[in-house]
Backbone as CSV, one residue per row, in Angstrom:
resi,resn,N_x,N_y,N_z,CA_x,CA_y,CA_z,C_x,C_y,C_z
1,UNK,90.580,100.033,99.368,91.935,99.846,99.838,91.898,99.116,101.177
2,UNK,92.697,98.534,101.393,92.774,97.404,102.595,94.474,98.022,103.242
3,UNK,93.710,98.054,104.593,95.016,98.667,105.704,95.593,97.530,106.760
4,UNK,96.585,97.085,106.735,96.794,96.508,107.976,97.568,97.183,109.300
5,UNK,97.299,96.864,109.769,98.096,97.486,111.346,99.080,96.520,112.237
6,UNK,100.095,97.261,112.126,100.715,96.269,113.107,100.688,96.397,114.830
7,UNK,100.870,95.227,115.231,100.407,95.152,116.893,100.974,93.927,116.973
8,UNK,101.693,94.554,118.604,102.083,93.328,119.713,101.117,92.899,120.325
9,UNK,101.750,91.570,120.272,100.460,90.833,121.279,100.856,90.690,122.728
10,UNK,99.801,90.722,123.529,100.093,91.234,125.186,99.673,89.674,125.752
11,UNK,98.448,88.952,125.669,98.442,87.477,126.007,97.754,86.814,125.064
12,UNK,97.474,85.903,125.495,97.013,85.161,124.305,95.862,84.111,125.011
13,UNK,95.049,83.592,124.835,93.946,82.678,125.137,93.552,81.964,124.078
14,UNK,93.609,80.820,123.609,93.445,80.082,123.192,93.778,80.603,121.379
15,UNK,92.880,80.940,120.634,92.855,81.703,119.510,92.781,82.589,119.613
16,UNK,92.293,83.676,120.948,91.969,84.993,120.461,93.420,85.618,121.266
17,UNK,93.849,87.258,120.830,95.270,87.524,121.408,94.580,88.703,121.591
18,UNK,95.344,89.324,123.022,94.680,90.778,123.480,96.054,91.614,123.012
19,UNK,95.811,92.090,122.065,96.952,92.976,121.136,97.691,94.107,121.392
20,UNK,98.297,94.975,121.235,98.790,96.549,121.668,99.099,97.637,120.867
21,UNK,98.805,98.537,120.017,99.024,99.721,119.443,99.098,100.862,119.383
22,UNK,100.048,101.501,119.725,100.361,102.836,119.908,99.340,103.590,121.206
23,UNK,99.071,102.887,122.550,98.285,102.843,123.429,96.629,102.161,123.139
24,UNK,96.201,101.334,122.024,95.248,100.875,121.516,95.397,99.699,121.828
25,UNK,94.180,98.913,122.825,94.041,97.536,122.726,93.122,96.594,121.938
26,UNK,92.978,95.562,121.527,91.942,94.618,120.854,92.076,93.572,120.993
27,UNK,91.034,92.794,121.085,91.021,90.947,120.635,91.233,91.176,119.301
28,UNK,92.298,89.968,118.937,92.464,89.378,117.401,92.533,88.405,117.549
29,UNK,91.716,87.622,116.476,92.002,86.376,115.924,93.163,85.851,115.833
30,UNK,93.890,84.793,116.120,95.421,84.168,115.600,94.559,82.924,114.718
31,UNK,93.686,82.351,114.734,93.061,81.758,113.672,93.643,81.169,112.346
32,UNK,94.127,82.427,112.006,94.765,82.456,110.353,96.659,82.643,110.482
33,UNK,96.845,82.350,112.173,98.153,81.540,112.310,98.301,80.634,113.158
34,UNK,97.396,79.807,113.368,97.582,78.707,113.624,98.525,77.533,113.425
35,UNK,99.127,77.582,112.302,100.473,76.505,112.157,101.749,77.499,112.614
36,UNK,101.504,78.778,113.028,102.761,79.394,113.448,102.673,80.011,114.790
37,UNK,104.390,79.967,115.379,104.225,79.764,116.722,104.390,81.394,117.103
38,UNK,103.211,82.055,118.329,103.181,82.774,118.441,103.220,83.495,120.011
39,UNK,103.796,83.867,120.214,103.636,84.425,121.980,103.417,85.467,122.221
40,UNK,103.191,86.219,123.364,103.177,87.599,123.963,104.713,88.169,123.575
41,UNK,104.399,89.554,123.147,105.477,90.095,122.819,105.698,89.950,121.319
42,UNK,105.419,89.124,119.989,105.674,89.067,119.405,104.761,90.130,118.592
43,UNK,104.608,90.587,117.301,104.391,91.178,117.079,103.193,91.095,115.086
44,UNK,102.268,91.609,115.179,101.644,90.639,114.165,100.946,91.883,113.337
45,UNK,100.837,91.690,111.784,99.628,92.462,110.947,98.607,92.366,111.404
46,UNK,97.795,93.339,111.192,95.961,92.966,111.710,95.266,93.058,110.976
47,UNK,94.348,92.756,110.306,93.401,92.928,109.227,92.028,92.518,109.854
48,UNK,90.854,93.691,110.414,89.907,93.302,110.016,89.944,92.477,111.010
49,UNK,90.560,92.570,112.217,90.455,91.506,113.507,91.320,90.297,113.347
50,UNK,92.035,89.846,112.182,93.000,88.590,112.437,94.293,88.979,111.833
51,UNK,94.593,88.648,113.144,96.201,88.367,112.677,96.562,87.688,111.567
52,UNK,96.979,88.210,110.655,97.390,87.274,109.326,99.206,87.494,109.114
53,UNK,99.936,87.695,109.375,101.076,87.596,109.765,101.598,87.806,110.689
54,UNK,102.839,87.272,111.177,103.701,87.384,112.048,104.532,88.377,111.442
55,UNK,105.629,89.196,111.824,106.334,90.550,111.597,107.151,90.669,112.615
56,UNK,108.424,91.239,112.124,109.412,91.769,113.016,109.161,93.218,113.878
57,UNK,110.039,93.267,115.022,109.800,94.727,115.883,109.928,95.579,114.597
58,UNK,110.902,95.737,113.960,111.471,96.633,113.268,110.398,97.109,111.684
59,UNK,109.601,96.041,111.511,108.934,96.180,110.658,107.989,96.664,111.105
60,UNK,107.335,96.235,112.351,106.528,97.013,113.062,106.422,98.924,113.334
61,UNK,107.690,98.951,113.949,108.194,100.221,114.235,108.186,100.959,112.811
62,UNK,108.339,100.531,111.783,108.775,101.111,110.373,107.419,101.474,109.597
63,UNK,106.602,100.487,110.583,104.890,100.988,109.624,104.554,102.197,110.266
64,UNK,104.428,101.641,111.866,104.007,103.537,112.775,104.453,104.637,112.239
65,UNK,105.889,104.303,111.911,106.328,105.621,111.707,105.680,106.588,110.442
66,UNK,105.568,105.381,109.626,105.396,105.808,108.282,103.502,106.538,108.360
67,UNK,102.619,105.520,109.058,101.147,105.609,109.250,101.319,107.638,110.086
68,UNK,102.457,107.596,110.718,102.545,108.996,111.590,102.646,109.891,110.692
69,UNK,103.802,109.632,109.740,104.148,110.653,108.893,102.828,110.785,107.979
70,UNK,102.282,110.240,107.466,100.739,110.551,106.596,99.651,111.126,107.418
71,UNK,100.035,110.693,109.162,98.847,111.753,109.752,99.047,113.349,109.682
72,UNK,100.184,113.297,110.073,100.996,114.315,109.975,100.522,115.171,108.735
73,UNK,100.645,115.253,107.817,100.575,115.653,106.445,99.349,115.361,106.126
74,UNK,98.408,115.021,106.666,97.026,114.628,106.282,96.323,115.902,107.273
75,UNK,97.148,116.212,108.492,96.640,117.362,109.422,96.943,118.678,108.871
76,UNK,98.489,118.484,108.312,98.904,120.233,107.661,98.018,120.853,106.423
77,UNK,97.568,119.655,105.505,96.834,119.671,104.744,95.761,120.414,105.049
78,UNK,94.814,119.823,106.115,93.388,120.504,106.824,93.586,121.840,107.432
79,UNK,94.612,121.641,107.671,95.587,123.362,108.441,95.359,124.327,107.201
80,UNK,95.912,124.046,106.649,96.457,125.222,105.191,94.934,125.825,104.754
C-alpha cells in the first residue's frame, strides 16, 4: 500500500522544498512539479520524498484529520 502525506511547503531552493506537517519537517523533491507553479505556503502530496501534487488547504486539512481519526482507533484497539 502506498501513503501519501500532505505538507506545506515553508521555502523552497531550487528543486528541493523544506516542507511542514503536523510539527514534522523534510526536504522534498518538487522535481515531479516542475511545470507547476509552486510557493511557500502552498501545500503538496508527498510520496516517498516528492512532491507529486499540488492540493488545496482544505484537502490538506481533510487528510490529517482523517490519518488522526485511524490513529485514534488504531490506539483504542491496542487499549482494549
Amino acid at each position: 500500500m502506498c501513503l501519501g502525506i500532505p505538507m506545506q511547503i515553508v521555502e523552497i531552493n531550487g528543486y528541493t522544498a523544506r516542507c511542514e506537517a503536523k510539527g514534522v519537517e523534510r526536504d522534498i523533491s518538487l522535481f515531479m512539479l516542475q511545470d507547476d507553479a509552486v510557493e511557500p505556503g502552498d501545500y503538496v502530496m508527498v510520496h516517498v520524498g516528492y512532491a507529486i501534487q499540488k492540493i488545496s488547504e482544505q484537502d490538506a486539512r481533510s487528510s490529517w484529520e482523517l490519518f488522526d481519526e485511524i490513529l485514534a482507533a488504531e490506539s483504542a484497539l491496542s487499549n482494549a
